[in-house]
C-alpha positions in Angstrom: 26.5 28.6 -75.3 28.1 27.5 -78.4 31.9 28.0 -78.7 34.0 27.5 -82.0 37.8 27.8 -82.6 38.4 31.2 -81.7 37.8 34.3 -79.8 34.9 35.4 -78.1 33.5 36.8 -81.0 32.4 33.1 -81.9 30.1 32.3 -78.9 26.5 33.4 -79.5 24.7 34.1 -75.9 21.3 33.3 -75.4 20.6 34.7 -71.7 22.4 36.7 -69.1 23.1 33.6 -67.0 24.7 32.5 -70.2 26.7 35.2 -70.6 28.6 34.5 -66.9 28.7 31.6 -67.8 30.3 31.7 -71.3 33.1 34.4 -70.0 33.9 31.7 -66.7 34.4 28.8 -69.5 36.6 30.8 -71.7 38.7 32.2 -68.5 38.9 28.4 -66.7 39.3 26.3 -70.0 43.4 26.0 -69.4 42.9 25.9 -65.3 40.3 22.6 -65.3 40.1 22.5 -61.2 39.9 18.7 -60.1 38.9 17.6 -57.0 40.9 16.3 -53.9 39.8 12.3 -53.8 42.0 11.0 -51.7 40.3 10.0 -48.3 37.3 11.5 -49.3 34.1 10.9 -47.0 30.4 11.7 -48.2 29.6 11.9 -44.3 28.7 16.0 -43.7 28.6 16.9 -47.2 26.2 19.1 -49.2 23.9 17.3 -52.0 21.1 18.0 -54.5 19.8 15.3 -56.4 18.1 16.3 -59.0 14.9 13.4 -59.3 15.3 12.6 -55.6 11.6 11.9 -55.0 11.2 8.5 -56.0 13.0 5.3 -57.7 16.5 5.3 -57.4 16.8 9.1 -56.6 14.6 8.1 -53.2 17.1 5.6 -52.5 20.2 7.9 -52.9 18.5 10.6 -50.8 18.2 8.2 -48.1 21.8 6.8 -48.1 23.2 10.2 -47.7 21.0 11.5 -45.0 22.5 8.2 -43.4 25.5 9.5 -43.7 24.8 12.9 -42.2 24.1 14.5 -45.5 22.2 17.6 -45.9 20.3 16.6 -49.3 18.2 18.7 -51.3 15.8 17.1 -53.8 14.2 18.4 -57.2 11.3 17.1 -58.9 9.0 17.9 -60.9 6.3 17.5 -59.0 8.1 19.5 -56.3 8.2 23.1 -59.4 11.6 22.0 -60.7 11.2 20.8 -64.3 14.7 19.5 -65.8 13.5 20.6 -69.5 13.3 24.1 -68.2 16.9 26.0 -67.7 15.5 28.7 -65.5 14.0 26.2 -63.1 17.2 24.2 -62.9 19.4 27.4 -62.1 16.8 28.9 -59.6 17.2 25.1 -57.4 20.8 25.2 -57.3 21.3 28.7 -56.5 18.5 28.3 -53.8 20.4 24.7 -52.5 23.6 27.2 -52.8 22.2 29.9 -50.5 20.7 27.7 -48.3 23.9 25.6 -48.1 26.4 27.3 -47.9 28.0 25.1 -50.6 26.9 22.4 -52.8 29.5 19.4 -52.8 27.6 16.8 -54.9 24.7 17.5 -57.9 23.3 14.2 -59.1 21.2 13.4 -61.8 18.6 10.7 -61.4 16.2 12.5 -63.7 15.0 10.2 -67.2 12.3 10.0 -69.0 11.2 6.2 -68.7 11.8 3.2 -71.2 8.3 2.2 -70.2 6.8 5.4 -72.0 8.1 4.9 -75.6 6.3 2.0 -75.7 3.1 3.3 -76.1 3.5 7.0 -77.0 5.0 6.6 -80.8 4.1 10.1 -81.4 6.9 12.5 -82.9 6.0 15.0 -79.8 6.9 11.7 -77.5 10.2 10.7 -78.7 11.1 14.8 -78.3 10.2 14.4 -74.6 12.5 11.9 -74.5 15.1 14.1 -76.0 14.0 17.3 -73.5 14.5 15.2 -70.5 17.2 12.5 -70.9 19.7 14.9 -73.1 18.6 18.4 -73.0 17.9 18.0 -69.3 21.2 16.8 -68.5 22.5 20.1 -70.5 20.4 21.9 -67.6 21.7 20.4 -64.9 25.4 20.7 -66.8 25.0 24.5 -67.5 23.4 25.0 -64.0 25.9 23.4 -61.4 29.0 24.4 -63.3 29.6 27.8 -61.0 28.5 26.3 -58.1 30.4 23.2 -58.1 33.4 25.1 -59.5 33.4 27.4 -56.6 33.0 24.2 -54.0 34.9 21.8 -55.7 32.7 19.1 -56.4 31.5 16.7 -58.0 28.8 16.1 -60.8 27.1 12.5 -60.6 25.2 11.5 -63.9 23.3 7.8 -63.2 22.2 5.8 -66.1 20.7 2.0 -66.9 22.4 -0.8 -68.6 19.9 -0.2 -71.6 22.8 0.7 -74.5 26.2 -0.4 -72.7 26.5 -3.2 -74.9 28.6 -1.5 -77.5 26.1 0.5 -79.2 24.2 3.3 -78.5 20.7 1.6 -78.3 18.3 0.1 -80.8 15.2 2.3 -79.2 14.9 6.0 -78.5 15.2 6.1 -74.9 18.6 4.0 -75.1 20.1 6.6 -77.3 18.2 9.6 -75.5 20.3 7.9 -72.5 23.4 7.7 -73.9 23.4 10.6 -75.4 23.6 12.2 -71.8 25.9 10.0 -70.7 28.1 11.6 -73.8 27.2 15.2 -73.2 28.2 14.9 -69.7 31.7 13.7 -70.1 32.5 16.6 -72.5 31.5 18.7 -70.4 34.6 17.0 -68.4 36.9 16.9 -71.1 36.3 20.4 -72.4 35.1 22.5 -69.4 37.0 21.0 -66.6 33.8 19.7 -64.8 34.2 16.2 -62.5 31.7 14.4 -63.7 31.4 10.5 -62.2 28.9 8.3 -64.6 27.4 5.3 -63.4 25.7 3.0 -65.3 23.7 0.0 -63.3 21.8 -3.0 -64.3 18.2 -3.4 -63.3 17.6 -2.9 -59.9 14.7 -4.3 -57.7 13.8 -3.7 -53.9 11.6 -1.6 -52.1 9.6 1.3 -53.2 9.6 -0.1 -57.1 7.0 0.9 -58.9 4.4 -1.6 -60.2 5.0 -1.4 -63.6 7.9 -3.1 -63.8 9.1 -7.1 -64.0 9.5 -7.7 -60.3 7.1 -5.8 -58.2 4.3 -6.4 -61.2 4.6 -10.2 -60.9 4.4 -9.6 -56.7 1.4 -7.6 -56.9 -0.5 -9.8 -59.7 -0.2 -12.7 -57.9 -1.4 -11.6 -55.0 -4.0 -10.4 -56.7 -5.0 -13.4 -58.1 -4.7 -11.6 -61.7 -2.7 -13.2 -64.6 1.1 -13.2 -64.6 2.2 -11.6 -67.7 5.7 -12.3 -69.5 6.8 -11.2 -72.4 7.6 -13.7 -75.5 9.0 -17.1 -74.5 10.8 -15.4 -71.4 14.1 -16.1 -71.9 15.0 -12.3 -72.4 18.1 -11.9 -69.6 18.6 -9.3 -67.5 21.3 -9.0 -64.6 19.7 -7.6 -61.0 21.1 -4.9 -59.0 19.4 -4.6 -55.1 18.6 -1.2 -54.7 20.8 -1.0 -51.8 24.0 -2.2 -53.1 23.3 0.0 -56.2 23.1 2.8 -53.4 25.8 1.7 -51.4 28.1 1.2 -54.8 27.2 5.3 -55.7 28.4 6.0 -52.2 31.7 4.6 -53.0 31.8 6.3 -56.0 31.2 9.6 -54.8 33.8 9.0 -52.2 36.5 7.8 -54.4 36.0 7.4 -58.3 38.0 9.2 -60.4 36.6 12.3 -62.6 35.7 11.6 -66.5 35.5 7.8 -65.5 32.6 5.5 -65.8 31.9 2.9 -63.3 29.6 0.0 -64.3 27.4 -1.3 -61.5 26.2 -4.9 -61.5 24.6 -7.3 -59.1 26.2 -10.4 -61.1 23.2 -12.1 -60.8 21.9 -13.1 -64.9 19.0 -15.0 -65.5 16.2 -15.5 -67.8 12.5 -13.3 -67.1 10.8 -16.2 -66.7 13.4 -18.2 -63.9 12.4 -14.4 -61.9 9.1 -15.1 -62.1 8.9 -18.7 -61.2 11.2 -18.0 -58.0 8.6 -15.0 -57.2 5.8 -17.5 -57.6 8.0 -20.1 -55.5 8.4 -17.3 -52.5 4.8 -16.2 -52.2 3.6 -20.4 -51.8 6.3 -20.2 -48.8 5.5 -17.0 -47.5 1.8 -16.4 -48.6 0.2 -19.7 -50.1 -3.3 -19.8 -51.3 -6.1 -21.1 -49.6 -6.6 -23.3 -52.2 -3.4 -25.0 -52.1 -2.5 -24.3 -55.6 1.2 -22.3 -56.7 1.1 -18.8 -58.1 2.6 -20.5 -61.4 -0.5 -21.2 -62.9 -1.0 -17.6 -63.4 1.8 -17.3 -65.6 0.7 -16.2 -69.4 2.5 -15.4 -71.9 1.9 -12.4 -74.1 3.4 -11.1 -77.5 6.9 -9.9 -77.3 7.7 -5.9 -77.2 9.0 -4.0 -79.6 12.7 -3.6 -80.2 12.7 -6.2 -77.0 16.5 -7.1 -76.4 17.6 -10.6 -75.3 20.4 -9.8 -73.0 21.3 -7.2 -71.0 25.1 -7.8 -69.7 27.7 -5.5 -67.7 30.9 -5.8 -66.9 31.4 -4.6 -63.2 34.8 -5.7 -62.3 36.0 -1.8 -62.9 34.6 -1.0 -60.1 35.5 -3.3 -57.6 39.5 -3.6 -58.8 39.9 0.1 -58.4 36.8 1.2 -55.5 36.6 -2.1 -53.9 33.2 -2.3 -53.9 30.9 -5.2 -54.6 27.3 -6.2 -53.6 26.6 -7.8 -50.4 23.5 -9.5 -51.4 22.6 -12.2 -53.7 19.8 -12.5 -55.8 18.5 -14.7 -53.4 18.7 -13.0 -50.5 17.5 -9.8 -52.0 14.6 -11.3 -54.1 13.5 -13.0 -50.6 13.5 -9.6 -48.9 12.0 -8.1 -51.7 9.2 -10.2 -51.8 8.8 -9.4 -48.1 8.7 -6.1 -48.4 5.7 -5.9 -50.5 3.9 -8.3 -48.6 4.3 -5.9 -45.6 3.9 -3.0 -47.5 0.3 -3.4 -49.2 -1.0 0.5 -48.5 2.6 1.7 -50.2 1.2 -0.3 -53.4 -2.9 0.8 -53.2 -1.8 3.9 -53.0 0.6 4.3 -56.1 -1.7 1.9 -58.3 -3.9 5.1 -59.4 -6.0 5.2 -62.3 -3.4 6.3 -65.1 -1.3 3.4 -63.7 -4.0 0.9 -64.7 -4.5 2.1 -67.8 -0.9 1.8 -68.5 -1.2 -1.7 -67.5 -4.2 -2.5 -69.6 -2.4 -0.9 -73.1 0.7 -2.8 -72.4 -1.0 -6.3 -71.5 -4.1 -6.5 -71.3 -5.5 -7.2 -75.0 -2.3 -9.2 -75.6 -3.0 -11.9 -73.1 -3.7 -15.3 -74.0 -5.2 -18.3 -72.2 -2.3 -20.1 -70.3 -2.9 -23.3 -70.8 -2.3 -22.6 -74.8 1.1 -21.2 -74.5 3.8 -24.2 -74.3 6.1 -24.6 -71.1 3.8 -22.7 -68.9 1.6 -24.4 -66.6 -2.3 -24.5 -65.9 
């Protein structure tokens, strides 16, 4: 739909569901509905998360269903593509009729930072587009009727990647934001509560291999190298995936609509301090026969592009007006991390497929170098 100044005669309509759509947004503009959020409880309620299969979606899904949720999930893989309008209509009006209602639709769904960095292609960076801004259109344009008619809520969930005053020096920061943006019009012209959350990085179970934490984890063990990026000193502030779960409970439950709440672990450090405690954590908990530390496999290879130094966010929003904070340290949760993996080595055989080493090999492996010719690192 596109709408100008004016009458009717100024929206152009592309479909039929378009065309309800367009005549409920020009007959609700002045009566923008807003949800009842006083002593809200997410226990009982009706969700469909739309990228519910794995990462943080997987996480969500399971919170809710803990809290007596009925939870609907959309994937991909599952024949629901988030670039693809029809697709995203025909999943909530099947959630809807089998339902009864939807109260929540979140969107979990992005196209990840890991893929820009080795598809340069025009046609890549325009996936990037289709699913981190035109798919959040989808799920926009989609839900509106349904929530409208239920009174929910819209949840869009973002990273930490631009929230530092810009909108992001690579394409998949601004792709991000860019939802992020789209999302809150839709609040501010439409009438739809939306509730943004933007996290830092998270870590805990069921992370995939490819990134910092579980890739230093399964290396080691593995007796491959350990690879860091640069001199390792690029910071990053760590989210457990539970408290970031826990934190978009409370914000379903009592955040306000058109805000943004920033969710942190307040735990900053360095890349390299994460991988030396990793390295410290599997000599206690799984040392080598040899009797040598998992540090000597640290090597350091040339820096990324567009590789930013510090990630930072401010998460006292969010625990001044929700309440909420996390319950575990990086400590804690890096040690429970680490044991997770060690118990869980079929969950990691079985997602380390073919494409996934290839991945691995672009990104590192002609980039390596010898560690003993890379000061600081040991041996």
């Amino acid at each position: 739909v596109r709408i100008v100044k004016g009458n009717s005669e100024n929206i152009k309509i592309t479909d039929t569901i378009d065309l309800v759509l367009a005549d409920e947004l020009f007959r609700m503009r002045a009566e923008k509905w807003t949800p009842e959020r006083q002593g809200l409880d997410v226990r009982g309620k009706n969700a469909l998360i739309f990228g519910g299969s794995k990462g943080i979606g997987r996480a969500i899904q399971q919170i809710l269903l803990d809290s007596d949720c009925k939870v609907a999930t959309a994937s991909k893989s599952s024949g629901c593509d988030i670039t693809v309008h029809q697709q995203v209509t025909d999943m909530v009006l099947s959630t809807e009729a089998q339902f009864g209602k939807i109260d929540y639709v979140i969107n979990c769904v992005g196209m990840l930072a890991k893929q820009e960095l080795h598809l340069q292609s025009n046609f890549d960076v325009k996936n990037l587009i289709n699913v981190n801004f035109l798919g959040a259109i989808n799920v926009a344009k989609a839900s509106y009727l349904a929530l409208r008619q239920s009174k929910g809520m819209l949840l869009q969930t973002s990273s930490s990647s631009y929230t530092r005053g810009r909108a992001g020096y690579t394409p998949y920061s601004a792709s991000k934001a860019a939802s992020d943006h789209l999302v809150r019009a839709w609040h501010h012209t439409y009438g739809l509560p939306v509730l943004t959350t933007n996290c830092s990085n998270n870590y805990g179970p069921y992370h995939f291999p490819e990134k910092l934490i579980p890739l230093m984890i399964v290396n080691a063990l593995a007796g491959k190298p350990l690879p860091v990026y640069g001199d390792g000193m690029q910071i990053r502030d760590w989210l457990y995936v539970k408290d970031h779960c826990s934190a978009i409970r409370r914000v379903l439950e009592a955040g306000q609509p058109g805000e943004t709440y920033n969710i942190g672990g307040w735990n900053e450090m360095p890349n390299i301090e994460i991988v030396r405690t990793i390295c410290a954590l599997l000599d206690e908990l799984r040392p080598k026969s040899d009797g040598s530390s998992y540090a000597t496999q640290i090597t350091h290879v040339t820096d990324r592009p567009g590789h930013d130094r510090r990630y930072a966010i401010d998460a006292r929003k969010i625990e001044r007006e929700l309440g909420w904070k996390p319950a575990e340290t990086f400590q804690t949760g890096i040690r429970k991390t680490v044991q997770w993996y060690l118990d869980h080595p079929d969950w990691v055989a079985h997602v380390q497929s073919g494409a996934y080493r290839d991945w691995v090999d672009l990104q590192y492996g002609a980039q390596t170098q010898s560690p003993s010719s890379v000061p600081g690192t040991r041996a």
